[in-house]
C-alpha positions as CSV (number, residue, x, y, z in Angstrom):
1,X,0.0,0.0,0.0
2,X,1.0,3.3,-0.2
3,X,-1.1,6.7,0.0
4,X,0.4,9.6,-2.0
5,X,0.2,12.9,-3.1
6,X,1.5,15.5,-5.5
7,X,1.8,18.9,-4.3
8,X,3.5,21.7,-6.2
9,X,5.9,24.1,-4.6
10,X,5.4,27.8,-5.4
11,X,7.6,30.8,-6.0
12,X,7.2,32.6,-2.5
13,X,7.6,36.6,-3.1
14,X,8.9,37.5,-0.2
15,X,11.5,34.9,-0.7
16,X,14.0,33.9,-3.6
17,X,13.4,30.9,-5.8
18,X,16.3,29.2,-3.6
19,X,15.8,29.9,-0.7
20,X,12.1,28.4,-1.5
21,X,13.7,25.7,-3.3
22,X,16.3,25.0,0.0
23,X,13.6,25.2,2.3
24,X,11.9,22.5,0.9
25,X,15.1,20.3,0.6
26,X,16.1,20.8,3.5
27,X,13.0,19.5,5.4
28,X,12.9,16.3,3.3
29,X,16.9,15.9,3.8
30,X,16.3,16.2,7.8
31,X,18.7,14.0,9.4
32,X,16.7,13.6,11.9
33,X,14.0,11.9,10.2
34,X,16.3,9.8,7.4
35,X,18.5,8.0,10.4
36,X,22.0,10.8,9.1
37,X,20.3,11.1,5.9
38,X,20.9,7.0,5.6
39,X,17.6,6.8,3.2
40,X,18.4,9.9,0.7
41,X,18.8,8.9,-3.4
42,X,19.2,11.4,-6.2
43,X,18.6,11.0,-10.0
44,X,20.0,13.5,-12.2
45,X,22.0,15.7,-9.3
46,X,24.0,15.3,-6.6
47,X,22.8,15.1,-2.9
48,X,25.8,17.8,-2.0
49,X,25.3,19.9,-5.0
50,X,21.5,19.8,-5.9
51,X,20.3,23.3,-5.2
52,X,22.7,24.6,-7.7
53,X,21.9,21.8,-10.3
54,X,18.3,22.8,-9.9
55,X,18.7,26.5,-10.1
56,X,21.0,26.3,-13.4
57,X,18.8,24.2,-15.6
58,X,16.1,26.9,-14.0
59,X,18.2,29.6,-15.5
60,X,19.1,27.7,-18.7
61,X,15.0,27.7,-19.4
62,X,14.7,31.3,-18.3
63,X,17.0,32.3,-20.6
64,X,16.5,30.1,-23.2
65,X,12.6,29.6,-23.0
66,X,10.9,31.8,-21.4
67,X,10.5,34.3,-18.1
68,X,8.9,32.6,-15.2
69,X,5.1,33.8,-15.0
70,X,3.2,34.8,-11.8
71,X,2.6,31.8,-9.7
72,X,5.5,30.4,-10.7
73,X,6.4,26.6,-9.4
74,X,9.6,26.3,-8.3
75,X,9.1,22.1,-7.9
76,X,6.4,19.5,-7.1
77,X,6.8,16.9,-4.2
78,X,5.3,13.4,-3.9
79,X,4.4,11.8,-0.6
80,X,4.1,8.7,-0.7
81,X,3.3,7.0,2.9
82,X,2.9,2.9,3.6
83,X,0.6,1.1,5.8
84,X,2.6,0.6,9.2
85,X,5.1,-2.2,9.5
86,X,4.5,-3.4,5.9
87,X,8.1,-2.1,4.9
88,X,11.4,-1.9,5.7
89,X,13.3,1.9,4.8
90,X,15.5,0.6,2.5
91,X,12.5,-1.0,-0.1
92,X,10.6,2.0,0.5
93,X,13.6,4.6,-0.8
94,X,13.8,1.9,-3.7
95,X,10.0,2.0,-4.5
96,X,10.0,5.8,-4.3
97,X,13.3,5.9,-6.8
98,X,11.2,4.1,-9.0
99,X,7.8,6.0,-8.3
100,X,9.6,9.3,-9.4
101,X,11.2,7.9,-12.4
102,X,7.9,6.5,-13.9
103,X,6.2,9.7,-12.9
104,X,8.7,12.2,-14.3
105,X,9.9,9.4,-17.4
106,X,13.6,10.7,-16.1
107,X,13.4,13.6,-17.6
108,X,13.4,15.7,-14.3
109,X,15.8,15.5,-11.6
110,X,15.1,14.7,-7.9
111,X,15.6,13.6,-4.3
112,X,14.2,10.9,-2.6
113,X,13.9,10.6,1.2
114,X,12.7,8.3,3.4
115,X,11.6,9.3,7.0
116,X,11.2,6.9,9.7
117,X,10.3,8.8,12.7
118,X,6.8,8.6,12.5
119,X,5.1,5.4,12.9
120,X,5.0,4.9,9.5
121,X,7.5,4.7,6.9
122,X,7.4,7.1,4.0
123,X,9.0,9.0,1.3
124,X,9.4,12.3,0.5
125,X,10.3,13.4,-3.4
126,X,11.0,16.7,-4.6
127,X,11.7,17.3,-8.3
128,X,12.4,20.0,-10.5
129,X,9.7,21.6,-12.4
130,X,12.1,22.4,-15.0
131,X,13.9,19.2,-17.3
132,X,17.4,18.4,-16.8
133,X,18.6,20.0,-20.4
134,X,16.7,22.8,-19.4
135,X,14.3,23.1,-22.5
136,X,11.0,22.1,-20.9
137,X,9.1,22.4,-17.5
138,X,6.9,19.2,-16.2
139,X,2.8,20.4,-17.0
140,X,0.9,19.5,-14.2
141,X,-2.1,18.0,-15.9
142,X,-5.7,16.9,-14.9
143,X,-6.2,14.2,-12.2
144,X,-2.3,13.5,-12.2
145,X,-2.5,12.5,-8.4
146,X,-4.8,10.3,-9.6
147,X,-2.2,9.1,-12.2
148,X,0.5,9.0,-9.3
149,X,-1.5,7.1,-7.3
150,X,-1.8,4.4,-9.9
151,X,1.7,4.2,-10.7
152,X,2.1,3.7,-6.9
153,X,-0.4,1.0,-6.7
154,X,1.1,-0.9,-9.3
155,X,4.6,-0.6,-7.4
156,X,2.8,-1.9,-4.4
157,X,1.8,-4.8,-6.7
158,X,4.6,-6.2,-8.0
159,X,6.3,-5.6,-4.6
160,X,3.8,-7.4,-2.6
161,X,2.5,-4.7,-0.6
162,X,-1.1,-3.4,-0.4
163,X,-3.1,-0.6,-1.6
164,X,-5.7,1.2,-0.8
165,X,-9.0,-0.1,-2.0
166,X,-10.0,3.0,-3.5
167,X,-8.6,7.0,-4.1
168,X,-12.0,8.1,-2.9
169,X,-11.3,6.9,0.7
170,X,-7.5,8.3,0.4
171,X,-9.5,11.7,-0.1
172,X,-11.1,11.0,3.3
173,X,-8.2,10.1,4.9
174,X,-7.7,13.3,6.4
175,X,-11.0,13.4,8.3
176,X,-11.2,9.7,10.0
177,X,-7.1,8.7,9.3
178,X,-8.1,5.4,8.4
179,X,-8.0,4.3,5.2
180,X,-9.3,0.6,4.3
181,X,-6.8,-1.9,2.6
182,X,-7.0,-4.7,0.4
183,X,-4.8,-7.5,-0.1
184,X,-3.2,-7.3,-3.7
185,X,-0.4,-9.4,-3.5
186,X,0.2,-11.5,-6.6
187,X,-0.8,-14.7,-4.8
188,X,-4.3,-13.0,-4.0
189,X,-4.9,-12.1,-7.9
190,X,-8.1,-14.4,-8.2
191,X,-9.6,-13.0,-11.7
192,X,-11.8,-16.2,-11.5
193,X,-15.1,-15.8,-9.6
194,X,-16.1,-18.9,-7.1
195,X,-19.6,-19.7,-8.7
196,X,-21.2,-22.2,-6.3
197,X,-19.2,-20.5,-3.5
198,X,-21.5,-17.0,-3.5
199,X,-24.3,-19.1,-4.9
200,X,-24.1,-21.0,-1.1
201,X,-24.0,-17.1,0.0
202,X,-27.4,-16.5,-1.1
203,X,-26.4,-14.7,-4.3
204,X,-29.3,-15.2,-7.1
205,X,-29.8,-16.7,-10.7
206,X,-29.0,-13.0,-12.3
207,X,-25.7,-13.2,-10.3
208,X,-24.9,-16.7,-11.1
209,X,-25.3,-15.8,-14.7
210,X,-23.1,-13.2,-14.8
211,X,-20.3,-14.6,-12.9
212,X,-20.4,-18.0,-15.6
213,X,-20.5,-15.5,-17.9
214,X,-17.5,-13.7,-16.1
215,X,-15.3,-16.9,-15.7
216,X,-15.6,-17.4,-19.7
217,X,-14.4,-13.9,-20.6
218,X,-11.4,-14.4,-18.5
219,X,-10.6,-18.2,-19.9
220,X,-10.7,-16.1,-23.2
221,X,-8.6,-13.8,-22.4
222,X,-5.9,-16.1,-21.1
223,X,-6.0,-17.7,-24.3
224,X,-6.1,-14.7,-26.6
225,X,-3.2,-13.5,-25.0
226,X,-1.2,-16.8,-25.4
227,X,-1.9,-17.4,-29.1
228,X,-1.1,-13.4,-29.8
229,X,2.6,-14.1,-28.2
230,X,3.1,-17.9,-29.9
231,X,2.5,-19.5,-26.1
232,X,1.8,-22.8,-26.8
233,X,1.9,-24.8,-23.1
234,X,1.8,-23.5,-19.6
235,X,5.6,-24.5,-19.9
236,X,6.6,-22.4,-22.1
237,X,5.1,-19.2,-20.8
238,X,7.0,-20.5,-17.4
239,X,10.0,-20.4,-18.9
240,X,9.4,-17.0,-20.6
241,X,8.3,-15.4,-17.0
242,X,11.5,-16.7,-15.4
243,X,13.6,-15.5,-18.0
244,X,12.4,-12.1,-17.8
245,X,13.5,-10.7,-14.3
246,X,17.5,-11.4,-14.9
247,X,17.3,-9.1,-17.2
248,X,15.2,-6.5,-15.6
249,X,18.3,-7.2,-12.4
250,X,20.8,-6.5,-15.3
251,X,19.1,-3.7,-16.8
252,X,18.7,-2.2,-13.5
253,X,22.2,-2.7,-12.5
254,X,23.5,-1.3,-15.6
255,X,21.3,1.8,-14.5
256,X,22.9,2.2,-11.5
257,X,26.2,1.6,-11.8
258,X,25.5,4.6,-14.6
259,X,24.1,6.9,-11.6
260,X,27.0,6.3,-9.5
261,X,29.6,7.2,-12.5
262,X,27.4,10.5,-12.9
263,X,27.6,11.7,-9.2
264,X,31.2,11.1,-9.5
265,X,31.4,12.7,-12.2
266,X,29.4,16.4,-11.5
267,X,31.5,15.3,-7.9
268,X,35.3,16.3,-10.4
269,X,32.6,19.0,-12.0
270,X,32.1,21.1,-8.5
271,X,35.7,20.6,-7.4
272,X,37.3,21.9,-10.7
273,X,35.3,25.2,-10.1
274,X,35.7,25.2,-6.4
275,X,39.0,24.6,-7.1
276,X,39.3,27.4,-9.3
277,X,37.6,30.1,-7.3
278,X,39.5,29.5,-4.6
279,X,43.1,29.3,-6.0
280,X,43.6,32.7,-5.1
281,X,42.8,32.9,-1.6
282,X,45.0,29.8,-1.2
283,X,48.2,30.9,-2.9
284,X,47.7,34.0,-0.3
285,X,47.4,31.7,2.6
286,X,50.8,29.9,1.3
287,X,52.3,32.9,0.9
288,X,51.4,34.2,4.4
289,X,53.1,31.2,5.2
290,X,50.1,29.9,6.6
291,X,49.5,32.5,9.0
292,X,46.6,31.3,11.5
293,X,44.6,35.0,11.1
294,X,44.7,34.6,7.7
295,X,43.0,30.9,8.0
296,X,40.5,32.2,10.2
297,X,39.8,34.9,7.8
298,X,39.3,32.8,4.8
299,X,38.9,29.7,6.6
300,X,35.5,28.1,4.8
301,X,37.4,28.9,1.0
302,X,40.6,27.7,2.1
303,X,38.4,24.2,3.5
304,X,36.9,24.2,0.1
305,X,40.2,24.6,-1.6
306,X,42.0,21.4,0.1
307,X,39.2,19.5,-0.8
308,X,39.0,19.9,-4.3
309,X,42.8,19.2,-4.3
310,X,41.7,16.2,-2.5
311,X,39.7,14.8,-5.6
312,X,42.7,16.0,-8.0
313,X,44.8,13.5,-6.1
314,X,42.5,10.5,-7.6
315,X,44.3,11.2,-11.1
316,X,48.2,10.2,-11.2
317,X,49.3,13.0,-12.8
318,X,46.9,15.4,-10.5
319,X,45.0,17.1,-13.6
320,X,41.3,15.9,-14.0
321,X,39.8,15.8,-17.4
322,X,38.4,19.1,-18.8
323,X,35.1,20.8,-17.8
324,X,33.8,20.2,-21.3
325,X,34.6,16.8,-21.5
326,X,32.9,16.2,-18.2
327,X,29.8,17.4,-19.1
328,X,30.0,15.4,-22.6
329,X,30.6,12.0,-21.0
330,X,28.1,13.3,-18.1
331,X,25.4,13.8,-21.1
332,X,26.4,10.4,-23.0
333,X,25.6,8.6,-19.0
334,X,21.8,10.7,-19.0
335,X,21.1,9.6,-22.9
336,X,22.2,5.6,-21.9
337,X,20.0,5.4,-18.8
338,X,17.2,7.0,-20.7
339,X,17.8,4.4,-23.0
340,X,17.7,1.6,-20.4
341,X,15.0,3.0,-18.3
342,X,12.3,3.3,-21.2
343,X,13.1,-0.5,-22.0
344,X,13.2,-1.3,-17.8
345,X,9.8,0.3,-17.8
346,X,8.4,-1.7,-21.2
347,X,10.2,-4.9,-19.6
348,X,8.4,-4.2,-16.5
349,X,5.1,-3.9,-18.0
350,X,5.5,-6.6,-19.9
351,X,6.8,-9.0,-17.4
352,X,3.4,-7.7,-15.3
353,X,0.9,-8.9,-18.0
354,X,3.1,-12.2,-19.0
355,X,3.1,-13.2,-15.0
356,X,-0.8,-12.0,-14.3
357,X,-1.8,-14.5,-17.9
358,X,0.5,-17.3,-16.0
359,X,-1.2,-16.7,-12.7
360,X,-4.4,-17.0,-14.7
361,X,-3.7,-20.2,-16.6
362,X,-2.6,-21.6,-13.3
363,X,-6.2,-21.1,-11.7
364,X,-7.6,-22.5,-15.0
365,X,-5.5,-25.8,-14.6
366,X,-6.1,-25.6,-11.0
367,X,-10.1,-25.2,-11.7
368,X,-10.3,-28.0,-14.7
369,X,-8.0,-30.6,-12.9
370,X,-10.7,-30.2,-9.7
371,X,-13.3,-30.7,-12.2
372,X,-12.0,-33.7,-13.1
373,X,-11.4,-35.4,-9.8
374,X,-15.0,-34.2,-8.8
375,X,-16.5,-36.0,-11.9
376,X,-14.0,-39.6,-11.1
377,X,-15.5,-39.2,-7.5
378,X,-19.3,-39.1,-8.9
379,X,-18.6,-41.7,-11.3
380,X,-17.1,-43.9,-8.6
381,X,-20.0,-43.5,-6.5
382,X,-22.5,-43.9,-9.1
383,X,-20.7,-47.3,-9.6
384,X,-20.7,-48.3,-6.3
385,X,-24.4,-47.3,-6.0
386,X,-25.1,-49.6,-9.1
387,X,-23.1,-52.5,-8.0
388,X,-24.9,-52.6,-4.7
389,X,-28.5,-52.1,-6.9
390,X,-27.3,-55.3,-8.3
């Protein structure tokens, strides 16, 4: 399960678009509430640098695009809160990585936070209303916390979690806190309806022929949907469904590994320019001989300083590539995972509608093979009845 909600940041007046924009990630970022910031992920930015990443592609679109207008949106955030003891901190920061990436189809960057000091787990996402390359803003469209909320359901899904059992009652949520949930793990997905089970229930002939009528549609769709994709024994489409999640582990690896090369890459980015607005003030500490005013003077530039000479000293020869071909290769990385993600995302879907028509054609086996012993069983006893007639 998990309840969410989109809410867009605004352009404050009486504040700057960063200090709007740090307010907000600093609440989500609250060490405090993500165990030292142990739960925090970023796509598209760097946890240490991400204000400034946000507020250039912001100016690349201002100046570029167009102006801001009046109401501006700074960024959106997504809540996204699971039922209580459901989930550890660690899936839930994966689930709402993945949440924000469907939602925003990587073209935006953000932070993801998990809080655990409510009773509660649940994730916080802030993204950037403007696109990474800086030539687009995300539109807020109608009932997209309604689309949110279905991409989170289906995340709950395939995760085996619940979900609420309807958006209505997450609207109400606020008045009585207590939303209803439903069991939707894979192993509950019963498309088939128990006829003789409700008929014992009381339900009437109108019901009993709509639920016959019900069970046939979904036989058909099961097989419809193995003669479209060439399935031709349960086998074979068990084989297919096990073959499918190494390579979504491989995919999403590959994705991954291509995040980490990118924050270590904008990580040489900041200290080339740190490094070079603050050669100055070091060459006049070294030639004050390192005088103890002057640190304390310049004390947070010449701190800055050392550490950008720090990540020179991971190259041998203690020259790091060139701004320009930084941002290349950092711009190659984006284009790949794009790449990936859009086929993680289509693999993902599809591996969802191959494993729901397995789960189906296992309740039909499951349905006909109980048939079966249920018609040996009569036969036996009408037997027996005969042979004792006799």
């Amino acid at each position: 399960m998990a309840a969410t909600r989109l809410i867009a940041l605004h352009h404050v007046k009486t504040k700057t678009v960063a200090e709007c924009l740090k307010r907000s990630i600093d609440y989500v970022r609250d060490s405090r509430k993500t165990e030292d910031e142990k739960y925090v992920s970023t796509y598209g930015c760097d946890p240490n640098t991400i204000l400034g990443e946000f507020l250039l592609s912001r100016r690349d679109y201002e100046d570029n695009i167009r102006r801001p207008h009046k109401n501006d949106v700074v960024a959106y955030q997504i809540r996204q809160a699971f039922k209580p003891g459901e989930i550890t901190p660690e899936k839930a920061n994966e689930i709402g990585y993945e949440l924000a990436m469907r939602f925003t189809k990587g073209k935006h960057a953000f932070i993801v936070t998990t809080h655990t000091d409510r009773h509660h787990i649940h994730n916080h996402v802030v993204f950037n209303s403007v696109s990474i390359d800086g030539k687009s803003r995300f539109r807020n469209f109608y009932f997209s916390g309604l689309a949110l909320g279905r991409i989170s359901d289906t995340l709950c899904i395939e995760n085996n979690l619940s979900v609420i059992q309807s958006r209505y009652e997450e609207k109400l949520k606020a008045k009585n806190n207590k939303p209803k949930w439903k069991d939707r793990s894979p192993d509950s997905l019963k498309f088939l309806v128990d006829v003789e089970k409700k008929m014992r229930e009381g339900k009437g002939r109108g019901y009993e022929n709509w639920a016959r009528e019900f069970n046939l549609k979904q036989r058909a769709k099961v097989l419809l949907f193995l003669e479209e994709h060439g399935i031709s024994s349960f086998e074979e489409l068990v084989k297919i469904t096990d073959e499918m999640q190494p390579k979504l582990d491989d995919l999403n690896a590959r994705i991954k590994k291509r995040q980490e090369q990118m924050a270590s890459n904008k990580e040489m980015q900041k200290a080339i320019m740190v490094y070079a607005k603050t050669k100055e003030t070091y060459t006049g500490y070294k030639n004050s001989k390192y005088s103890s005013d002057y640190y304390k003077e310049h004390e947070d530039a010449i701190k800055e300083h050392e550490w950008a000479r720090g990540i020179y000293r991971m190259y041998a020869d203690g020259e790091p590539p060139k701004m320009k071909d930084l941002r290349d290769q950092y711009g190659e990385l984006l284009a790949e995972n794009k790449t990936d993600f859009a086929e993680y995302v289509k693999l993902k879907k599809d591996t969802r509608d191959y494993l729901v028509a397995r789960k189906n054609l296992e309740l039909l086996i499951t349905d006909r093979e109980t048939e079966e012993r249920e018609k040996a069983k009569s036969k036996t006893s009408r037997d027996s009845r005969s042979e004792t007639s006799l």
